[in-house]
C-alpha positions, 0 to 999 in steps of 0.5 A: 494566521489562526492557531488551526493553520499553523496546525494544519501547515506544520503537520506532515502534508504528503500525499501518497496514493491509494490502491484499493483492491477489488476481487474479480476472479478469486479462483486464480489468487493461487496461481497468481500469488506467488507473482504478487508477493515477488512484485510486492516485496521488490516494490518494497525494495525500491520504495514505491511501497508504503504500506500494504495488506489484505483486508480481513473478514469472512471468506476465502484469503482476498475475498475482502481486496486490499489495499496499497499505499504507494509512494510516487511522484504523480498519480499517473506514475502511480498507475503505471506502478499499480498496473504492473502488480500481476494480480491486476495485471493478470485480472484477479484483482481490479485496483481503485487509485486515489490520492492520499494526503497523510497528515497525522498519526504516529509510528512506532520503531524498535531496533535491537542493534545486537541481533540486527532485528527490527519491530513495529508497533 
C-alpha cells in the first residue's frame, strides 16, 4: 500500500450530509424564524446537527441561504430530518441535500471547569 493510502485510510472518512438552503420566499423569514430556531436548537440537542448557519453577504438576513451539516445514518433519514425544518417545511427555504465525507481539518475546544463555560476557535 502506497504512503498516500495509508493517508487516506487513517483520516476521519465519515460522512455527513449537507443541507444547502436556497431562498424562496424572503418576506416569511420573520414569521417562520422563531420555529426554526426552536427545531434547530432541539436538533441540536439530539445530535442530528453537526454544524449549521446562514451564509453572509449583501442583502437581507437569509438572502444568501444556508447551509446545515447533518448527522444521520442514511441520506433518506437525512431527508426526513431536513423536511421537518419549518423553514422548508412551511417554503421559505428550498433544501439541496448531498453527501458529505469530511476527511480532514481541525477543531479547537476550550473548557473552563471553573465558570462551566466553553469555546471554539
Amino acid at each position: 500500500m502506497s504512503d498516500l493510502q495509508t493517508v487516506l485510510r487513517n483520516m476521519l472518512n465519515k460522512t455527513f450530509y449537507v443541507a444547502l438552503r436556497k431562498p424562496l420566499d424572503l418576506k416569511r423569514v420573520a414569521d417562520v424564524l422563531p420555529r426554526h430556531i426552536e427545531w434547530m436548537l432541539e436538533a441540536e440537542r439530539t445530535g442530528e446537527v453537526f454544524l449549521s448557519g446562514p451564509f453572509t453577504g449583501d442583502g437581507p438576513p437569509g438572502s444568501q441561504g444556508g447551509m446545515s451539516i447533518l448527522r444521520a445514518p442514511s441520506i433518506e433519514e437525512a431527508q426526513r430530518l431536513i423536511a421537518q425544518d419549518p423553514f422548508i417545511a412551511e417554503g421559505v427555504f428550498e433544501a439541496e441535500l448531498r453527501p458529505w465525507l469530511l476527511m480532514e481539518g481541525s477543531l479547537n475546544c476550550t473548557i473552563t471547569l471553573s465558570n462551566q463555560r466553553a469555546s471554539i476557535d
